[in-house]
N, C-alpha and C positions, 0 to 999 in steps of 0.2 A: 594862184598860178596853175596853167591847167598842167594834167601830168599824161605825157607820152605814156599810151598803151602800143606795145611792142607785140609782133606776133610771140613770138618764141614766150610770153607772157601769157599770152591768150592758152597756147598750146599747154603751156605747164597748169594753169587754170583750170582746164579739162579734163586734163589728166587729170589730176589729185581728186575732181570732184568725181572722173568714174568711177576710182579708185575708191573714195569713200560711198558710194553708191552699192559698188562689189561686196564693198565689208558688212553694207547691212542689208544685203542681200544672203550674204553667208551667215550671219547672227538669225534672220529668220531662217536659213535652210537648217542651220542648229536646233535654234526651238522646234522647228516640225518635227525633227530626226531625234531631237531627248524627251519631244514635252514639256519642256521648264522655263520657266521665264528665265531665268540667270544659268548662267553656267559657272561663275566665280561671285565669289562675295564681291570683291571690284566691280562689279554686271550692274548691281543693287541695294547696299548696305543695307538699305532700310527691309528688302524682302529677305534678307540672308540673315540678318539680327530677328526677325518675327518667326523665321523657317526654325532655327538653334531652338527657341523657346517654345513654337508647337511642337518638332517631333522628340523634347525631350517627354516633355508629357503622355507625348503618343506611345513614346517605350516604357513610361512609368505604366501605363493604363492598358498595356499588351501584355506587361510582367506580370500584373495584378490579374488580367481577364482572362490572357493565355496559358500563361502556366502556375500561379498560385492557388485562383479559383478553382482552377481545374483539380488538377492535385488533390484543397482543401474538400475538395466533393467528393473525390474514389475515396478518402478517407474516412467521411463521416457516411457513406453509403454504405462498405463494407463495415464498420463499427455498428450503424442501427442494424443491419444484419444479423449479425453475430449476438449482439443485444435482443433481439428477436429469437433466435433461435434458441439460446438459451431461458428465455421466456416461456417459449413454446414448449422445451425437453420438461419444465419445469411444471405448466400447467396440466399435462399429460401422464407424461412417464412417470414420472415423481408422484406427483397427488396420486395419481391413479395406482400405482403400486401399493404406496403407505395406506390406502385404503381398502388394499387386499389384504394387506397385513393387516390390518384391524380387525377383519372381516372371515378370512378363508386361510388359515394359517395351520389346519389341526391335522394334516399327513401331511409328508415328508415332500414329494413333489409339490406341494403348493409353495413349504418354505423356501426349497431352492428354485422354484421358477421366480419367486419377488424377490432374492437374493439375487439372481442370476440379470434377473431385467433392471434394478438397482444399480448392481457395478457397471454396466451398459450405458443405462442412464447419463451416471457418476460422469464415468471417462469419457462421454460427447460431450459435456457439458464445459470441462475445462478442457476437453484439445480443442474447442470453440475459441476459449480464451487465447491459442494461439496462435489466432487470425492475424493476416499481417498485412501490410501495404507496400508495394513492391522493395519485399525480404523487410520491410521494417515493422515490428511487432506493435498491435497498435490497442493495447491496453495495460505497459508494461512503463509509461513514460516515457524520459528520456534516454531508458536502457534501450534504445527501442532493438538494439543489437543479441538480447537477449529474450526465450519466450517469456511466456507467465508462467506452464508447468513445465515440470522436466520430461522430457520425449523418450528418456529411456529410465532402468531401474539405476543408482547408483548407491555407492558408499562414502561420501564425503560429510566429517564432520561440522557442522551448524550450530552455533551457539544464539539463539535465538531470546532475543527477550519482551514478552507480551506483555503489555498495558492495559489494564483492566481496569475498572471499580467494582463496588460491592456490589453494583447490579446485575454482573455479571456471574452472581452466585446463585445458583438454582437447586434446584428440592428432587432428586428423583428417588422411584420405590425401590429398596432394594427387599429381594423376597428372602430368606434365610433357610434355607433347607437342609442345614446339617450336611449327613452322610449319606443322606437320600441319591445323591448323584452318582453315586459308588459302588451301591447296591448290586449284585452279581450273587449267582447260585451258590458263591464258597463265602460272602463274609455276611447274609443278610441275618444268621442271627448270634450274629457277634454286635449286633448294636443294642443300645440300650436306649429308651425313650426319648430322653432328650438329644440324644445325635439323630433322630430326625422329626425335631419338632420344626414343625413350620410358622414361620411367623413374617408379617409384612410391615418396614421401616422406611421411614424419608432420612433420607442422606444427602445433605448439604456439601456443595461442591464446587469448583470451579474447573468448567471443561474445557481446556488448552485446545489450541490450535490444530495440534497436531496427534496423534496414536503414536507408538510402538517410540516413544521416546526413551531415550538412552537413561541407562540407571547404572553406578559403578560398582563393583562388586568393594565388600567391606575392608577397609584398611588392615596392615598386621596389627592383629592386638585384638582383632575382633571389633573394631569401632566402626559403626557407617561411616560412607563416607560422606561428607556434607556435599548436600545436593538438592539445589529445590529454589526458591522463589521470592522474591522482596517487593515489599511497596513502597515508593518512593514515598518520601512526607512532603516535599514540599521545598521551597527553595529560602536561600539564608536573604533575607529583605535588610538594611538600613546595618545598626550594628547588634540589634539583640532582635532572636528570630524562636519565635513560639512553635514545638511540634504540636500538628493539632491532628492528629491519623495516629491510624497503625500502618502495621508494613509485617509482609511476608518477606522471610527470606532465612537464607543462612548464619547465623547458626540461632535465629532468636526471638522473640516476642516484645517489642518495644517497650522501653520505659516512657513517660510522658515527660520530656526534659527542654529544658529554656538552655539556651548556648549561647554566652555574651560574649561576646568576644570586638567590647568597646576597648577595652587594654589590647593592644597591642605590640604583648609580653612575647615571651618564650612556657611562659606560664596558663594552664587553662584554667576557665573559670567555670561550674557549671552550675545550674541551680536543679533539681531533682525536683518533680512531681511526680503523684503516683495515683493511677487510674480508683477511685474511688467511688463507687455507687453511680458510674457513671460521668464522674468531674470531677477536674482538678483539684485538688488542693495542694497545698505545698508543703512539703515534707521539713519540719524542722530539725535540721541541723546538733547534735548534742556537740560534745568536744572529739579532737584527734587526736592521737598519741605523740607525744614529744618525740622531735626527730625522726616524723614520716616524709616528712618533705610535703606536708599540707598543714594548711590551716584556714580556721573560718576566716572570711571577711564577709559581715551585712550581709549575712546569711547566704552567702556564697561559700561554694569549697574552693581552696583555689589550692592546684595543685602544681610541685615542682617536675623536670623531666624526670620519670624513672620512679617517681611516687608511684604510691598501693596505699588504700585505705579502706577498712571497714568504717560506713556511715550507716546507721540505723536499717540493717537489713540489706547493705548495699556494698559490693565490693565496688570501690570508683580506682581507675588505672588509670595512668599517664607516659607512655613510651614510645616511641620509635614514633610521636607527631599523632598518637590514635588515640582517643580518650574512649576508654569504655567504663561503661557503667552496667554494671552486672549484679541482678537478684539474687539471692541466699536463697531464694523460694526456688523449686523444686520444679514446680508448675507452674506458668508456663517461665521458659526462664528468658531473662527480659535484659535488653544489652542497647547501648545506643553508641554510635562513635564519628568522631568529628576528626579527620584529615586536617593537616598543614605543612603549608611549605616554609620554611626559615633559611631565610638571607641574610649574610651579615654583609656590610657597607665596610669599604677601607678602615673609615673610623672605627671599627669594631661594634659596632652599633648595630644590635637584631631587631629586626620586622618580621612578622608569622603575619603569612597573609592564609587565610584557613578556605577550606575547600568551598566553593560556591554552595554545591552539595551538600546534604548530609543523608544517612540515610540508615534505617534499624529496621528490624528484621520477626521474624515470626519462626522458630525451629522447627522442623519438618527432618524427624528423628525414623518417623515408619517407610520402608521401601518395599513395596511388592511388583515383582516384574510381572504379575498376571493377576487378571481379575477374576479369573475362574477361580479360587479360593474365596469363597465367605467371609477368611479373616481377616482382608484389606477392609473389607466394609464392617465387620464386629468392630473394628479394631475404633473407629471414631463411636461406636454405640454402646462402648463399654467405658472410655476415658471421653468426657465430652472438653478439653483440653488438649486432645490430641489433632495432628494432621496428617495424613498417609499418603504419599506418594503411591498412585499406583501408573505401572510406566506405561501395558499395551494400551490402555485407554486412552494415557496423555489425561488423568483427574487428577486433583487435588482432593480430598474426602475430608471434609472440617467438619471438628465436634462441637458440638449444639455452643460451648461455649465460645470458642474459636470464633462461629458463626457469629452471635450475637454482639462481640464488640468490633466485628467488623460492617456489621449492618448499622455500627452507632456511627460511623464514617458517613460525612457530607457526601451524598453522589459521586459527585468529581471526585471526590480523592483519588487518588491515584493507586492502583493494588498493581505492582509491578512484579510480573513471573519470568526468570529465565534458566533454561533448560537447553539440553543439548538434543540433537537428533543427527542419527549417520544412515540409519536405513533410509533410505527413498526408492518409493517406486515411482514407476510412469503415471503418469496427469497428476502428482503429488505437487501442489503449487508450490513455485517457490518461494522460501521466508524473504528472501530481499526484498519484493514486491510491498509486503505490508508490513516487516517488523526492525525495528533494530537487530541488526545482525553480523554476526562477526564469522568468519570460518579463513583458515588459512591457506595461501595464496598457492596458486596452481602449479607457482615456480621453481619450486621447491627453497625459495628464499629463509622460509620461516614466517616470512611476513604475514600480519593477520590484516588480512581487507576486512572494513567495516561500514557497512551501508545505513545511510539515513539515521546519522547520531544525532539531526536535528531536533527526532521525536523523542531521546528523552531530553535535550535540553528545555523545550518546551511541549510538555504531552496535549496541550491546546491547539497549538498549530495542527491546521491537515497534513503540509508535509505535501501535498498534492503536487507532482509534476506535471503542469501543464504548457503544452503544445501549442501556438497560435500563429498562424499565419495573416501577415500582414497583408490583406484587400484593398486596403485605399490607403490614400494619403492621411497619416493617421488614424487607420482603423486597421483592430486586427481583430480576427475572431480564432476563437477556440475549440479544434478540430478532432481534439482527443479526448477520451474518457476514460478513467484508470479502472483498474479490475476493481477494488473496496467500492465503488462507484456502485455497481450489480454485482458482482463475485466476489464471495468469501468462503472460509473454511467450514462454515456453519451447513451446507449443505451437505458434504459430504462426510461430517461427523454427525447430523442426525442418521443418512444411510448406514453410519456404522452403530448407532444405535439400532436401527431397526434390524441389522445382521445378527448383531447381540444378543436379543432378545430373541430373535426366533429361532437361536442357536438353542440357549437357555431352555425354551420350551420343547426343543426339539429333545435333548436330553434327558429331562423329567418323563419327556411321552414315552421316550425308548425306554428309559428304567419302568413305566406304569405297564409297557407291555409284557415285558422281560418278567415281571412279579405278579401279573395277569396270568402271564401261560406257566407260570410255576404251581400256581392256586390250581389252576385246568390240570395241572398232569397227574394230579392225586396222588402225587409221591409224598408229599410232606404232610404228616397229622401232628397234634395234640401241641404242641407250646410252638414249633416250627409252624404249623399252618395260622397258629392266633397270631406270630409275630407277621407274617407274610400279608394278612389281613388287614394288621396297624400298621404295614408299611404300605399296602397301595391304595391306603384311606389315608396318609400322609401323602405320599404323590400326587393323586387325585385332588388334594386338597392345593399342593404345588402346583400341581398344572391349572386347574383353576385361579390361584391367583395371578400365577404368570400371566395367562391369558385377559385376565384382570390389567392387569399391567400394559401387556400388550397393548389393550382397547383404550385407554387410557393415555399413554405414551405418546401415541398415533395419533390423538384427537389433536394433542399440543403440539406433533409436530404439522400435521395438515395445517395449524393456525400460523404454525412460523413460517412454510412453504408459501399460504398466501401473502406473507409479510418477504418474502423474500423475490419474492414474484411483482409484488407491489413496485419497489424496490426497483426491481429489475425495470418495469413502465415509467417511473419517472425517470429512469437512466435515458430510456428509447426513447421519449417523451422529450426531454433535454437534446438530444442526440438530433432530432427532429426540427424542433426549435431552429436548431442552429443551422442544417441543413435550409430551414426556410430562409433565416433569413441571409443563408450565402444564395440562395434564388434569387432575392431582390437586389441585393448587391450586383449579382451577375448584370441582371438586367439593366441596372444602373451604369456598372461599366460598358458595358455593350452601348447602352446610348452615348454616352461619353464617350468613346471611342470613335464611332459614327460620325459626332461633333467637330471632333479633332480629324480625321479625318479629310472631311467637308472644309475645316479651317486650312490646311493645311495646302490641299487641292490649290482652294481657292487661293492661297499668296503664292504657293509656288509651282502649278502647272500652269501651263500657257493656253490659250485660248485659240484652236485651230483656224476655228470658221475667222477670225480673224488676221491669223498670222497668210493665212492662205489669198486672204482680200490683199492685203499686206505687199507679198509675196508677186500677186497679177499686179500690181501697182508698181513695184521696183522694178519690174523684171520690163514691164510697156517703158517706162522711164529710161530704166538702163540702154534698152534698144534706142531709144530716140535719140538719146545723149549722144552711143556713140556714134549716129547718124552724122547727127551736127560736127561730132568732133572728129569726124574722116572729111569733112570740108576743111575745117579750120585749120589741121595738119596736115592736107595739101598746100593751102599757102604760105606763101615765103616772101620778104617783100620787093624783091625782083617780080612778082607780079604787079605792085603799086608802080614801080618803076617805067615799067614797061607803060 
């Protein structure tokens, strides 16, 4: 059936279609006036779901390109820097002074000009170290909030503890001059031959980190006070755990002892060995006294709490959870002791779970606050049993035997030293940086803050804080380098060596001159002029060796300098590395960025030269339409009528 078209039908026809003509007439006047194909996700779904997924990528690959890479490059630029520079003070100033000091050392202005360019040196070298990256220190880890040295002088106590091995025990000459140094017009012949015989000795040492370390004055009673150093042995493995070291420390000399602690008593059990030609053997056991509160079991002592017993040479203790084992011998005196915690269970029921640790010790009985005395250094070459603390140097001084069964220690073993320090001065690096350390909290809490107790639970781990910023989608690279990396204390305690020594000599000279112009003034004859004579053919003989010394000293430090320097170029070297390959990274993002880009354009910018064709197309239409449709709504059907 056909169907009546109505004007009033036509009319509304045309309408809606200018009407829809208008609207995408206004959708292109949109695109040309934003650029974009869509203006609402309803526009496109399919270009609005592709747009979510390229520019999140685009902001991942702007984070990375824009501000990480950026970033990780003023880091590692100003780091190779700084790693350079101290390479350079290093190559130059350094070498080049210590080999004046070998060289031109014998009046008074040459000493103090390689003294004076030395502490110069020194203090560039580590206010280098306190290079930073906007305010953030950037050879210090993650303290990045703190430097590496301290910027001014202070007084805060430091309880520092350095980890060492036997290889860290070295041989320097010490020269022995008597009263030579003292020498003056009123007491030169009040000496008698041997107060100034000269003679030159190697003294076995171990040089700490740090100088002018803290020493306590002696308790009442006259006793030192215990103060000095330990070597860790080793950790407790499985349920029976063998010491196979020695160990420095307060107040003792290790026994060699096996700790079973398979019972899981209130009771300890220990078994005693004892250092023999070199090797264990194992100390047999006789009987104990009735009613000590010990007794053998299979050649074990097993003792009760609060027990004391003499065993072949051996006081063994048992109190307060501490088992010690203690020499009758005199020399060196030898102690070992095993911590525990005991739990008892509702049921009444005790478990001792015993310290992870264990740890003994080496006694360190001699204190000298100053090395200018002879007899810190006699003092290991008269007892070769002995250890001397001496404090402004920050030595240990070990006697020949001392020495020898600690050179009988594996490499690695561990020789653990700790010491307190309160003086600091300026560019003095700080111990937090490279040691366990403890010092009390700033707030006046009491509280003792403690940095990086990781390195003694395990002295193998580095402990290294590293820094890495994330460049790409799963990749990060490593933008820091830590001070131990190129910087350590060894640079600025061989300068204190070599201040040392030239002090040393410088003394001896002023005494050789001082007993020179006495011989010249012809005031002194007959027994005064023959002793004046054997004294500045004893000086003369000191000063030569010093000098001896000197040239000598120097040689080995010059070799540690290039070892230090070395050191410092695979730090730069590294520093470099990494620097390249955030280069190609960069590069990599930047094309990638490009890409995305390009991708992104291309789904959601619109395309002019066409919207524009577009645009002359609707716009010719729209005119014609409304042409036709100013006819159509003039007529009404009183025109068909008519």
């Amino acid at each position: 059936m056909a169907m009546r078209i109505t004007t009033k039908m036509m009319q509304n026809t045309s309408l809606r279609n200018l009407n829809t003509n208008k609207a995408l007439e206004a959708k292109l006047t949109n695109q040309l006036s934003t650029g974009k194909k869509i203006d609402r996700p309803s526009d496109d779904p399919v270009i609005a779901i592709r747009a979510l997924r390229l520019n999140a990528s685009l902001d991942k690959i702007e984070q990375y390109y824009g501000k990480n890479a950026s970033d990780a490059e003023s880091w590692l630029d100003l780091t190779s820097s700084a790693i350079s520079t101290v390479n350079g003070i290093l190559e130059t100033d350094i070498k080049q002074n210590i080999s004046r000091a070998k060289n031109t050392y014998q009046t008074y202005e040459q000493r103090q000009m390689i003294i004076e360019s030395l502490k110069n040196a020194i203090d560039e070298i580590y206010s280098v170290g306190n290079a930073d990256s906007a305010g953030r220190s950037i050879f210090t880890g993650y303290r990045t909030d703190l430097p590496l040295s301290f910027k001014a002088d202070k007084t805060d106590r430091y309880t520092i503890t350095q980890q060492l091995t036997n290889l860290d025990i070295d041989t320097v000459s010490f020269i022995s001059t008597g009263m030579l140094k003292n020498i003056n017009e009123g007491n030169f012949n009040t000496f008698d031959e041997n107060q100034y015989k000269v003679s030159t000795n190697d003294i076995y040492r171990i040089r700490l980190a740090y100088s002018d370390i803290d020493i306590q004055a002696p308790e009442a009673g006259g006793a030192t006070t215990s103060y000095s150093a330990y070597v860790n042995l080793g950790y407790m493995s499985n349920t029976i755990t063998t010491v196979d070291g020695a160990s420095l420390a307060t107040p003792s000399f290790t026994a060699y002892v096996n700790i079973d602690t398979s019972e899981r008593t209130d009771k300890a059990i220990i078994s005693l060995a004892e250092l023999s030609g070199g090797t264990l053997t194992t100390v047999a056991f006789g009987t104990v006294p009735a009613g000590s509160g010990a007794e053998i079991v299979n050649g074990k002592l097993k003792l009760s709490e609060g027990a004391s017993v003499t065993v072949n040479g051996y006081v063994v203790k048992f109190q307060d959870g501490k088992v010690s084992v203690t020499s009758t011998k005199t020399q060196p005196q030898e102690t070992v002791s095993v911590g525990y915690k005991k739990e008892t269970d509702a049921e009444g029921k005790s478990t001792v779970a015993y310290d992870e640790k264990y740890q003994t010790s080496l006694k360190v009985d001699n204190f000298y606050p100053s090395s200018t005395s002879d007899a810190a250094y006699q003092s290991v070459m008269d007892n070769p049993d002995q250890i001397t603390y001496v404090a402004d140097t920050g030595e240990l001084l070990l006697g020949k035997k001392i020495q020898e069964r600690l050179s009988k220690l594996p490499n690695d073993a561990e020789l653990r030293v700790s010491y307190d320090k309160t003086q600091w001065k300026k560019n003095d690096l700080d111990p937090i940086h490279y040691f366990y350390t403890e010092k009390e909290a700033p707030d006046g809490t009491g509280r003792t803050l403690k940095y990086n107790e990781n390195f003694l639970r395990d002295p193998s781990a580095s402990g290294k804080q590293i820094i890495e910023y994330d460049v790409g989608n799963n990749q990060s690279l490593r933008v820091n380098t830590t001070a131990d990396e190129f910087l350590n204390h060894d640079i600025a305690r061989d300068a204190d060596e070599v201040y040392t020594m030239l002090e040393e000599y410088g003394v001896i000279d002023e005494r050789y001159l001082t007993v020179e112009e006495m011989i010249k003034s012809d005031k002194y004859v007959g027994d005064d002029l023959t002793k004046l004579k054997q004294e500045l053919e004893a000086l003369g003989k000191a000063r030569t060796m010093i000098g001896d010394k000197i040239a000598k000293r120097c040689d080995e430090l010059l070799k540690d300098c290039d070892r230090y320097l070395k050191r410092g170029q695979v730090a730069e070297t590294n520093c470099g590395a990494r620097g390249k390959r955030l280069e190609l990274i960069q590069n990599r993002l930047n094309m990638q960025q490009t890409s995305f880009e390009e991708l992104v354009g291309n789904n959601e910018d619109a395309d002019y030269s066409e919207l524009v064709i577009q645009m002359k197309s609707i716009q010719m239409t729209y005119e014609a339409a409304l042409s036709s449709i100013s006819y159509v709504m003039q007529t009404s059907l009183l025109d068909f009528i008519r």
